[in-house]
N, C-alpha and C positions, 0 to 999 in steps of 0.2 A: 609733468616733470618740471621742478621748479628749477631754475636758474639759484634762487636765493638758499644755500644750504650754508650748517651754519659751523663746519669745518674741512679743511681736504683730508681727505682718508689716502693712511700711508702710501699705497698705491699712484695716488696727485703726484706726491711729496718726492717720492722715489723718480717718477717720470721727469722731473723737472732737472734733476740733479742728472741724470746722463746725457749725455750725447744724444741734439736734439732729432728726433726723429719723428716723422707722422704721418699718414697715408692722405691722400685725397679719391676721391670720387668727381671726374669731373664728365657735365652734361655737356659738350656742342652744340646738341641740341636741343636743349633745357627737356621739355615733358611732350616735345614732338614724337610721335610715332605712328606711322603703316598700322596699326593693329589696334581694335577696341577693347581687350581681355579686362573679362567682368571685375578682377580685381587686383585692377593695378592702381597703386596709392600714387605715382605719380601725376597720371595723366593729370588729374585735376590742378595742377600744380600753374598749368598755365592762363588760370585768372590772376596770378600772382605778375602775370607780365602781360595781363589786356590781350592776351590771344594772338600778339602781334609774329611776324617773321620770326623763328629762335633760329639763330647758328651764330657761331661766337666768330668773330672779327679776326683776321691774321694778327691785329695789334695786338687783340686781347689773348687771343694764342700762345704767342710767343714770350708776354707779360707772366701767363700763366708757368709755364715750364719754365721761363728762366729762375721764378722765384719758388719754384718746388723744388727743382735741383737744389739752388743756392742754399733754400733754406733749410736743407737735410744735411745732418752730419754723419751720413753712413756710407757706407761704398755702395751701395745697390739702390736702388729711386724705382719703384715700381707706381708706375700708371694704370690706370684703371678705366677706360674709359667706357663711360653709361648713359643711359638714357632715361627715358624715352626709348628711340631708336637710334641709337649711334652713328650709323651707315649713310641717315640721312644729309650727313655732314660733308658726304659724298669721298670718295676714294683718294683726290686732288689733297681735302683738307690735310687727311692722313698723312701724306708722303711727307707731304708740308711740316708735319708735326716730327717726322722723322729725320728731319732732315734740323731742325731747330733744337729736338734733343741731341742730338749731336755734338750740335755748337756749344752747347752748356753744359755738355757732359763733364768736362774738366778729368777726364779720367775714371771718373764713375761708370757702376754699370747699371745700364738703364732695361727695365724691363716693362713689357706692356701688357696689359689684359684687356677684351675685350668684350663685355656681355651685347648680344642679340639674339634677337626671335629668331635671326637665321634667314626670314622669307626673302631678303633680297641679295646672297649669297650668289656670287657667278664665280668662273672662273679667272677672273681679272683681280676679285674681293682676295680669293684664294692665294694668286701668288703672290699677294702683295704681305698675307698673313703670315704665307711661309717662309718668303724672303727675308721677313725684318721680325722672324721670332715670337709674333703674338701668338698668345694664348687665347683661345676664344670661348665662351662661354655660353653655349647654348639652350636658350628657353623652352623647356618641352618637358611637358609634363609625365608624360608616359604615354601608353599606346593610344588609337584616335577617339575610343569611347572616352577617357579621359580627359588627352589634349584638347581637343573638338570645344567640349563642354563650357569653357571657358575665354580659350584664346581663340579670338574669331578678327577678321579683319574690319575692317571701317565700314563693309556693305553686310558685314555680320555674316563672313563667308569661312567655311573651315580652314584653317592654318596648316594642319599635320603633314601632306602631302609635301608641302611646300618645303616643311623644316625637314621633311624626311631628305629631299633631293638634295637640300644641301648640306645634310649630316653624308651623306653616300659622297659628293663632289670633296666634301675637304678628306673625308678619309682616301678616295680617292687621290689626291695631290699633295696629302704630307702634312695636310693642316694641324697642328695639336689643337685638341677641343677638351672639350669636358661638359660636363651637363648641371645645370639648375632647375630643378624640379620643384614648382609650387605642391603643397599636401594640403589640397582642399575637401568638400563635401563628397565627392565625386571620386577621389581616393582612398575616402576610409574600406577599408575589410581591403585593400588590394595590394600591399604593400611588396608580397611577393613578386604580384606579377609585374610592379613598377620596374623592385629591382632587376628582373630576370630581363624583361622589354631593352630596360638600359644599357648593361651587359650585351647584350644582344647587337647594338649600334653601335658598338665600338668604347664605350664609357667607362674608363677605368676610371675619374677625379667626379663621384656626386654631389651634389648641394641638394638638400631637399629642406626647404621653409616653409614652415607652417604660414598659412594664410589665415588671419582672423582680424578682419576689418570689421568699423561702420559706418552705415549711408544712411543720405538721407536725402528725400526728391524722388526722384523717377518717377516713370508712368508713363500712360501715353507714349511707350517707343524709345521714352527720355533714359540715357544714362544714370543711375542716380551717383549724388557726391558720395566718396569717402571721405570722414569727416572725424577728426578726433574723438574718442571715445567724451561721452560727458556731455556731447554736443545738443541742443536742444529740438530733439525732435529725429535725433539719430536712434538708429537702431541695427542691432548685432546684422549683418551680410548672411545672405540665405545660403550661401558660397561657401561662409566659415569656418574648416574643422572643427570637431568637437576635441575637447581636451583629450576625451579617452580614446579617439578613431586615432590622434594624432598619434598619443602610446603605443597604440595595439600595429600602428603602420609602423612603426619605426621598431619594436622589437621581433615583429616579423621578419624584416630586412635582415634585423643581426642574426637573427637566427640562420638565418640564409648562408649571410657573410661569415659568422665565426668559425664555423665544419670544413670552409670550404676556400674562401677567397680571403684570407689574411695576408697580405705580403703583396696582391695580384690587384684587386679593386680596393679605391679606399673610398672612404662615406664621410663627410667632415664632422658630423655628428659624436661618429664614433673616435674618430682623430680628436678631437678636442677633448673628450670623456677620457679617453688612456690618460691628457696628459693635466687633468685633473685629479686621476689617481696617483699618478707618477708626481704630484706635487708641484708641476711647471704651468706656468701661466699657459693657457691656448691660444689659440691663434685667431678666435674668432672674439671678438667684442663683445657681443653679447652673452660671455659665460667668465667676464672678464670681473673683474672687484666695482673698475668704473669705465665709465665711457671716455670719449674724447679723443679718443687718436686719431681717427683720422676725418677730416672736414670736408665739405660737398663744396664743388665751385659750380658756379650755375655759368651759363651761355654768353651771359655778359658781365661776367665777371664776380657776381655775387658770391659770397664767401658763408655758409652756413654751419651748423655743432655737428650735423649728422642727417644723411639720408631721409630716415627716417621721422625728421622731425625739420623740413624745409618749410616753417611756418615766418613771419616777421618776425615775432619775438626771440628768434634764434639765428637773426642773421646779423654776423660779424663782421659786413663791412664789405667792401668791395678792393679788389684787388689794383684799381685803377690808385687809390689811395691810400689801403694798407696793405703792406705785406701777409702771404699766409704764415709766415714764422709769427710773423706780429698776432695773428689772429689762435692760432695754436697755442701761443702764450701768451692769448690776455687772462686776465683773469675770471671775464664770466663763459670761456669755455674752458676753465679750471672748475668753475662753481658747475659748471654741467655735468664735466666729466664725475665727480664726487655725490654729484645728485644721485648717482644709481646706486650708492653703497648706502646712502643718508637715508635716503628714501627707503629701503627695505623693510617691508613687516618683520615684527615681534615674530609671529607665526613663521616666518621664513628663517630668520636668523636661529632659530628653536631647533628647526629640520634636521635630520639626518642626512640629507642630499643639500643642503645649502652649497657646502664646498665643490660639488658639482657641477650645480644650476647659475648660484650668485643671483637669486633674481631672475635671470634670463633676460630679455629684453624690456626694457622699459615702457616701450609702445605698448607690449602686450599686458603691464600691468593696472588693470581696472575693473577685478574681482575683489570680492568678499570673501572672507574666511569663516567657517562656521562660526567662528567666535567673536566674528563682527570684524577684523582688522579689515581697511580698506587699501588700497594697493597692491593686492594680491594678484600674481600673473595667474592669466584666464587658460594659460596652458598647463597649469600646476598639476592638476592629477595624472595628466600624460608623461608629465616630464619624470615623477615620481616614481610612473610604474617600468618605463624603462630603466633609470639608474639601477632599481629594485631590481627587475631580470636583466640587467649587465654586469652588475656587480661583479659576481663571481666569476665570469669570464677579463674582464676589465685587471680585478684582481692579480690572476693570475699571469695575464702579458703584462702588467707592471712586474711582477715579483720576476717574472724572465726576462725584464728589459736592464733590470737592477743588476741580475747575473751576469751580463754582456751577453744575453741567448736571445735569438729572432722571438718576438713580439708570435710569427707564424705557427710555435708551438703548440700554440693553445685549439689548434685544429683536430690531431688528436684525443687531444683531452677533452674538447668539446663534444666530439662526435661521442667519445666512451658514457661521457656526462648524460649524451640523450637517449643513449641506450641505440645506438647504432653498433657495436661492437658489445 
């Protein structure tokens, strides 16, 4: 994804012109973590910092929040805090963090999320979740033939038990959770039994992300790297969905969901899809015109375009010396954000789902098109055949959202649809 495009597409143009606003992602503990899971894109993140101690400094703490608050012009400031392993940062850091959001709140309202594996979850993690309103975000993939498969810990030991005790402990104590669910090799054909599992543990808010990495290395026992697609001597992750399992998982689900659970469980997948039909921008980035809202702060302050792409060439600076407003609006995370609309194949802008997809993620484009275009997302044919079988359910909660009528309608019409009535 180049940095060098060679105009902002109106969506830039537009963002610059309102009241400035933009998310962060920030690590404490840069790409530390309790757990070895086959494929996670960060871990390898810490040759970028010599391997050395990661947790970020109370100076750099407090530097960071005072200029994420300052630097947002909206009443609500929502934190994110990720990993790695977040938890690592230990429970001290937290209060610490809550207690400085505070100071800088200036009358704002500040909200916090928190993704983890979950394994080091107690009762102390718990009230402290509950007491100060975080949203936690729980990695598990689905039931243990699944989970297992993948996320294993540092002695290459199973995870699932671990995350189960503490998905039971917070529902227990009042925690709000929610779930992030990778869809990898190991999930195609089961898409049902993901969603039912998850439902099952209390899960009404999903996130389910396609996984399609590549490595290069391994052997002998050795992790191998995840390494930019292009890379020389990388090759596709034995892990990877395939384009069509990722489809056929994901309009499973709906199927599930549209008869049944509208209004009750939500999917983000299908939340963002409605409001592509409905005509309103989503809420997830990557289905978005471009990128760039919101920026990675790394452990000691490093300032990055995006998650997903925590390379040098894409790092903006450090907070010790610019601000993140400074970095949000310079201009080569202007030329980033506009990258993902510039950059889009002929073949894509052609589509009948373009207005749906936009590309999808830019990580994931590093396919061919029968017709030769290069930049094509590798999840294309999946992405395709769900839009294809949601359509006419999608359709039709738009056309009932238009009415002022619940979105939930479309459960009986669904059900008539399949020939359940």
């Amino acid at each position: 994804m180049s940095r060098k495009t060679p105009y902002l597409h109106f969506d830039e143009i537009v963002k610059r012109q309102r009241p400035t606003a933009f998310g962060t992602m920030v690590k404490p503990v840069g790409s530390a973590c309790n757990l070895d899971c086959d494929y996670c894109y960060y871990l390898d993140k810490e040759s970028l910092y010599g391997g050395r101690e990661l947790r970020m400094s109370d100076e750099m703490l407090e530097r960071y929040i005072r200029q994420y608050i300052e630097g947002n012009s909206v009443d609500t400031v929502s934190f994110v805090w990720h990993g790695g392993e977040p938890m690592l940062a230990g429970l001290d850091f937290y209060r610490r963090a809550v207690e400085l959001q505070r100071k800088y709140a200036g009358g704002r309202r500040i909200e916090n999320s928190f993704q983890t594996n979950a394994t080091l979850v107690d009762e102390r993690w718990c009230d402290f979740f509950r007491d100060n309103g975080f949203l936690v975000g729980v990695s598990i993939d689905g039931p243990a033939s699944i989970h297992d498969g993948c996320r294993m810990d540092k002695g290459r030991r199973p995870t699932f038990d671990r995350v189960m005790r503490a998905v039971e402990l917070m529902r227990r104590t009042g925690v709000e959770f929610n779930t992030m669910s990778t869809v990898n090799r190991l999930s195609e054909g089961r898409g049902r039994e993901v969603y039912r599992f998850l439902k099952s543990i209390g899960s009404r808010y999903m996130q389910f992300m396609p996984v399609v990495e590549h490595v290069a290395g391994g052997g002998d026992g050795r992790r191998p790297h995840i390494v930019p697609p292009g890379t020389e001597g990388g090759r596709l992750a034995e892990w990877s969905v395939s384009a069509a399992g990722f489809g056929d998982f994901m309009c499973d689900i709906l199927d599930e969901w549209v008869v049944a659970d509208v209004g009750s469980y939500y999917v983000q997948l299908f939340d963002v899809s409605l409001a592509q039909w409905l005509g309103m921008k989503p809420a997830l980035c990557a289905f978005c015109d471009s990128c760039g809202d919101s920026l990675v702060v790394e452990h000691n302050g490093d300032i990055y375009s995006c998650d997903h792409f925590v390379y040098p060439e894409y790092r903006l600076g450090n907070i010790a010396s610019t601000e993140l407003v400074e970095a949000f609006a310079s201009r080569r995370q202007a030329d980033f954000g506009a990258a993902k609309h510039n950059s889009v194949p002929a073949a894509c802008r052609a589509c009948r789902w373009y207005f749906a997809c936009r590309g999808e993620c830019p990580k994931h484009r590093f396919a061919t098109s029968d017709e030769g275009d290069e930049g094509m997302n590798a999840l294309c044919e999946g992405y395709k055949a769900f839009f294809r079988h949601a359509d006419p359910y999608m359709k039709y909660m738009a056309d009932r959202l238009r009415e002022g009528k619940p979105a939930a309608l479309v459960m009986p019409w669904a059900r008539m649809r399949m020939g359940w009535m």
